[in-house]
N, C-alpha and C positions, 0 to 999 in steps of 0.2 A: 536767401541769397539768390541772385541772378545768376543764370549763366556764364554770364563774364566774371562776374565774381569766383566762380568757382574755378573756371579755367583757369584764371588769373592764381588762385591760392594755389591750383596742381604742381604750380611752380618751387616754391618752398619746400612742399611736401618733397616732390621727387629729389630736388638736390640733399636732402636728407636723407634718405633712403642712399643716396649715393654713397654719401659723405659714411654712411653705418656700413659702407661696404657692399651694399647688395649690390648683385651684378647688374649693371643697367640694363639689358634688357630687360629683366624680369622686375625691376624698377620701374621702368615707361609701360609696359602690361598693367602691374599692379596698377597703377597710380591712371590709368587708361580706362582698365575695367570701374576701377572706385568711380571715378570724375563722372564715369556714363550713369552709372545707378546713383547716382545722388543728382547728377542734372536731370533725370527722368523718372526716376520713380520706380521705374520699371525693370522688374531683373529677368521678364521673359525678353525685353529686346535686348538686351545685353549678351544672354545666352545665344538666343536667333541670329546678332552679330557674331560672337566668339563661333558658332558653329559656322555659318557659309565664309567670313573674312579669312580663317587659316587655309581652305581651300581656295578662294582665292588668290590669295598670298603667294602659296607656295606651286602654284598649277602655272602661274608666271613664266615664262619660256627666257626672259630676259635674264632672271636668276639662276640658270644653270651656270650662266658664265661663272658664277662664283667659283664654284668646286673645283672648276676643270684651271682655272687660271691656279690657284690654291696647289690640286695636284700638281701642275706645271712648276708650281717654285720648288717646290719639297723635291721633285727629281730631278731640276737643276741643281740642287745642291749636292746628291748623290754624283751626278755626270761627272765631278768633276770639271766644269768648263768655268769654277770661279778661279780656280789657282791658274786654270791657261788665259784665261784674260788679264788676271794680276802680272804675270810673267812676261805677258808679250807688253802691257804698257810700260814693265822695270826694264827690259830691254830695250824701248824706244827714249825715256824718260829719265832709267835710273842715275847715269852721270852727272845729270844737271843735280844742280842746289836746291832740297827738297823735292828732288823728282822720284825717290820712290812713292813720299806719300802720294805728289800727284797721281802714279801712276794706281795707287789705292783709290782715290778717289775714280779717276778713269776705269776701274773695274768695278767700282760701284756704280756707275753710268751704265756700263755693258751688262752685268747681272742685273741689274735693276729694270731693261728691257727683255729678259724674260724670265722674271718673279714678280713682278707687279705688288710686293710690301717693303716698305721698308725694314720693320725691326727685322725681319729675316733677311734682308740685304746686310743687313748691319751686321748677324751675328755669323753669317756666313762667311761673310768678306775678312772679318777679323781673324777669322779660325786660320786666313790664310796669310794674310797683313800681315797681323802684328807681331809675328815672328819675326819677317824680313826687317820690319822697319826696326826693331829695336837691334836687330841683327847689323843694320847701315848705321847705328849711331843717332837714332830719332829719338827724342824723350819723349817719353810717357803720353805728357800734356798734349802734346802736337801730333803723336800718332792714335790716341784714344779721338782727339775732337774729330782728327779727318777722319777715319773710318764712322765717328757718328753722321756728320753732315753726310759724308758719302751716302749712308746709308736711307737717308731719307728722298733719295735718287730714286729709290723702289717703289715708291707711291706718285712722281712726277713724269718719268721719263714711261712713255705706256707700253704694252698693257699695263693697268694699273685698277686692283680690283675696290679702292674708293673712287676711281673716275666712273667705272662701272655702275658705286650707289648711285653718285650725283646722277648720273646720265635718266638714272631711274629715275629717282625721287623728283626731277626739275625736267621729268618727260625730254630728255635732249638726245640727239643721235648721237650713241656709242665712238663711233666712228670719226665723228667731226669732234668729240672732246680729246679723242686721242691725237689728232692730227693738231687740234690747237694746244697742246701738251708738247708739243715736238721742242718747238724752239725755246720755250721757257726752261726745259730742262736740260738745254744745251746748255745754255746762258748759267743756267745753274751751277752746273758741271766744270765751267770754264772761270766764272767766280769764284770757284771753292780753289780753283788750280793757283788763281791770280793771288789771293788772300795767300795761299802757303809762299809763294815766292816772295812774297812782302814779309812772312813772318820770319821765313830763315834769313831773311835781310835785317830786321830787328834784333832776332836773335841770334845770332850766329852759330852757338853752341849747340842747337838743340836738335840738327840735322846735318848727316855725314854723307857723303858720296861716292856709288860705286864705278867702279873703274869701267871704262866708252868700252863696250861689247863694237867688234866687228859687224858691218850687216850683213854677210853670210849668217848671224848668230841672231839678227833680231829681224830678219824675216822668216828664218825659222820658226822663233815664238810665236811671231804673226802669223803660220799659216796653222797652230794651234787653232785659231779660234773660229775657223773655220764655221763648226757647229751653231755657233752661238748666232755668227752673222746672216746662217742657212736660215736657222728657223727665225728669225724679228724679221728675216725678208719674207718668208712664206707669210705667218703668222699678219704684221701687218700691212706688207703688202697686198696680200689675199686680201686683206680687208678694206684697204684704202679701193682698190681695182673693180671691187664688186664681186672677185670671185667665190668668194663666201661671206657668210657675215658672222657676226663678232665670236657668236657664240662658236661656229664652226671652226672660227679661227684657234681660237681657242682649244679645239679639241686637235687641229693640227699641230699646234704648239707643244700640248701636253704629248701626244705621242713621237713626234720628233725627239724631244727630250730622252723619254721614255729610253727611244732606241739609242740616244747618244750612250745616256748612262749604261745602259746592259751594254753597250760595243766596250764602257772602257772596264766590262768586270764589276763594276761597282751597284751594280742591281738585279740583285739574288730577289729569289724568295722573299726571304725575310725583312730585307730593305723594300720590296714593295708593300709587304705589311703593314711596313713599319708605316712609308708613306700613305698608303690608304688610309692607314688610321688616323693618324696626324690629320690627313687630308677631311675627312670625316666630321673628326673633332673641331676644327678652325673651322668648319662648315656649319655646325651644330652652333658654334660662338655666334657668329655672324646671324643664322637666321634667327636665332631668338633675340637680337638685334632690332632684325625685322619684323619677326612680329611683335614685338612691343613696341616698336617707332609706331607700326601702322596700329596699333588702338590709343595709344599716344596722339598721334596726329588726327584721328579722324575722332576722339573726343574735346580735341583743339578746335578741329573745326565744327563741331557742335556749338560748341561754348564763342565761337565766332572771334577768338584771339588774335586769330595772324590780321584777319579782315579788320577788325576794330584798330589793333597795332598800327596796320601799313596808311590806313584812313588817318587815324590821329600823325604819325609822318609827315604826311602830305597836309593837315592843317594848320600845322608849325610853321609850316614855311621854309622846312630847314633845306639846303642847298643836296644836290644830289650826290659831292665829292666828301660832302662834311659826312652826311648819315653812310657811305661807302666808307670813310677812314674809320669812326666810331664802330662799325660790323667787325673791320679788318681787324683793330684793337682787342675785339672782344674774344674774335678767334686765337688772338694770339695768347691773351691771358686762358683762357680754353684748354687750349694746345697743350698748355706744361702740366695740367691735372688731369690730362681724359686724353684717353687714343683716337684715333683719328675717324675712324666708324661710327663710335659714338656720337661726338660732333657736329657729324656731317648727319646720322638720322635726326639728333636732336633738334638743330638750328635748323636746318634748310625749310623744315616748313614757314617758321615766322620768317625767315631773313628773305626767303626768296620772294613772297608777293611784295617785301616791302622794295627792294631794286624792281621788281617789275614796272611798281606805281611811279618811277620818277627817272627822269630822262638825261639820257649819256648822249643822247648823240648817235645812238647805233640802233640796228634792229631787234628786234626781241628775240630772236634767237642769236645775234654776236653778242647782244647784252648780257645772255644766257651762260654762251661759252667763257665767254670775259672774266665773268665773273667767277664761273665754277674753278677756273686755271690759279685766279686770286686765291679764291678761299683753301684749296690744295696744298699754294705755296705756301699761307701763312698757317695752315698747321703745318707743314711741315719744319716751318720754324721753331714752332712752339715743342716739338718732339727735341729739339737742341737747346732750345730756353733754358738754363740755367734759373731755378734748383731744380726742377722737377723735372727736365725732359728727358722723356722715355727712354730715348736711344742714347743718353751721355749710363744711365743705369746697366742698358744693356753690353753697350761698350766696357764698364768697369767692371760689372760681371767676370768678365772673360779674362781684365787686365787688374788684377787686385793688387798690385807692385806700384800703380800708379796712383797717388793718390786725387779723389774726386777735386778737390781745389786746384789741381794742375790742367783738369780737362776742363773746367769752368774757364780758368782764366784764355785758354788758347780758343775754347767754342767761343766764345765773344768776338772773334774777329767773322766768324763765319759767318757768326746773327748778323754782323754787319753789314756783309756781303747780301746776305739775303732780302735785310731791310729795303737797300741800299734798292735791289731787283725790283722786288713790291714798287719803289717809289716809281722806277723807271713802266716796270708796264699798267700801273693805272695810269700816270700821264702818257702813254703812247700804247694804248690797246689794239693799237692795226698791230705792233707786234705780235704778238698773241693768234691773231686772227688772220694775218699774213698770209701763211699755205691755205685758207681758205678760202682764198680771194680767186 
């Protein structure tokens, strides 16, 4: 067998290894390590790679961000500042028609700029949601979908620690992914609001409303949040400004928090344990992620896959929009079987030289950003895709009264919404790239 031959076969093998369950990382390693000693022959360069590549890998200064953003969510959720962002949008919100879930969603927007995940957006927001909302008279269906899509606010709106992979993996400035992340996940945010005022207009039955709060009463809630606006102004503002960079920021971020939560009581001892460990552990996930992406990828690129891949592309003749929708697709079918990190180590190596070799109209670096914000959004659809998305599981989890059929049928309007996004910013990608200009 040739080299492409066998690069080509790593494929089957690995989604097997998946499909049995094994964790992907240790899935794209195995199947990494194998692919090099049977393309070479050789198990002393294999070894000589496995020994200098993990030092490499991890000696990386770009991947601290990971942990510190990681810690950063785990003691936002202690602070306390998910139920005062929920409270102050039910107070600006709650009286309108369907305005408390808005106001869920709009505190998935605000948590979600300082925790950088979704499913922890997801499962934290609900802890505080879906009390109230079933409390206003919201059914099941319409308060499990909003708090899912809400949720997926945690990986768009930045920091965002898969904007962090991309930014690696596709060598892009941290900094300008986050700022092209800005208005997409406004838009996002503001979709999911528009969809619920359409639905309780459909439906009329399936959301109640609380009685008009004085604004003595809902500027109060407002000056709650205080903390939260402190540190995403430090956090990325420092970093848009130059005064620090990501990573720094980042450690601003995490201690900011830090201090919120011990000011409100809610971080003992034991709760910092607790988060260390957590924090430790989702760190532990993530890099064995990375190192198996990186002997994954760099026996790909032995075996000359992505190069031969994005060459044959380009001898198709195929149009540049067609082979960007056909990518888009794939992530979306993606999206509903595999978390969002996986994905993104998996693909980006074949997907990204293949958009490099073929012309949008932009620079190679807006082409870059453009597209990383795309690929973002459309996992993030794919975590609400009906059957399998992540966050409708982790949502029912929490809401076992509601049955899964109920949250399918309402998340459908949101895939809409989000579709609907996708359409508008690949035809108009100055959006996207707008504050960079």
């Amino acid at each position: 067998m040739t080299t492409l031959e066998i690069g080509l076969a790593a494929f089957p093998v690995l989604l097997a290894l998946i499909f049995l369950r094994a964790p992907i990382g240790l899935a794209m390693l195995l199947v990494g390590l194998g692919g090099m000693y049977i393309a070479t022959g050789n198990s002393n360069i294999v070894m000589s790679r496995l020994k200098t590549e993990v030092f490499g890998i991890f000696s990386s200064y770009s991947l601290s961000i990971v942990p510190i953003f990681l810690l950063m969510g785990h003691l936002a959720g202690l602070s306390g500042m998910s139920r005062a962002l929920f409270k102050a949008a039910e107070a600006w919100l709650g009286h309108h028609k369907g305005g408390v879930a808005m106001a869920a969603v709009g505190a998935c927007a605000g948590f979600g700029s300082i925790c950088g995940s979704s499913l922890a957006t997801a499962a934290t927001m609900a802890q505080v949601a879906l009390p109230e909302l079933k409390r206003a008279g919201y059914s099941g269906g319409l308060s499990t979908a909003a708090l899912a899509a809400g949720g997926t606010l945690g990986i768009l709106i930045p920091p965002s620690v898969v904007l962090v992979v991309y930014a690696t993996l596709a060598e892009q400035n941290i900094a300008k992914l986050f700022l092209a992340a800005f208005i997409p996940g406004l838009l996002a945010a503001l979709g999911y609001m528009l969809v619920i005022a359409l639905y309780v207009r459909i439906y009329p039955d399936s959301a109640g409303q609380n009685p008009r709060l004085p604004y003595r009463d809902r500027f109060r809630a407002l000056a709650n949040v205080w903390p939260v606006l402190l540190i995403f102004a430090a956090v990325v503002g420092g970093i848009y400004t130059g005064i620090f960079n990501p990573t720094e920021g980042a450690s601003v971020g995490a201690a900011g928090t830090g201090l919120v939560a011990w000011a409100s009581g809610n971080l003992g001892w034991q709760q910092l344990k607790g988060a260390l460990i957590a924090t430790a552990s989702g760190t532990a996930m993530i890099f064995l992620i990375v190192l198996g992406a990186a002997f994954f990828n760099a026996f790909l690129a032995m075996s000359q896959v992505p190069q031969t891949v994005s060459a044959w592309v380009t001898e198709q003749g195929f149009g540049p929009w067609l082979v960007l929708g056909i990518i888009l697709v794939i992530y979306l079918v993606l999206g509903c079987v595999m978390d969002s990190l996986s994905m993104i180590f998996l693909t980006i190596p074949i997907f990204f030289p293949v958009m490099q070799s073929l012309d949008f109209g932009l620079a190679p670096e807006e082409m870059a950003l453009w597209f990383g914000i795309l690929v973002l959004i459309v996992v993030e659809v794919g975590l609400i895709t009906p059957p399998v998305g992540m966050n409708l599981f982790i949502i029912n989890a929490m809401d076992r009264t509601t049955p899964l059929r109920q949250t399918y049928h309402a998340v459908l309007y949101f895939v809409a919404s989000d579709i609907l996004r996708v359409v508008v910013l690949v035809m108009f990608p100055s959006i996207t790239l707008f504050l960079l200009r």
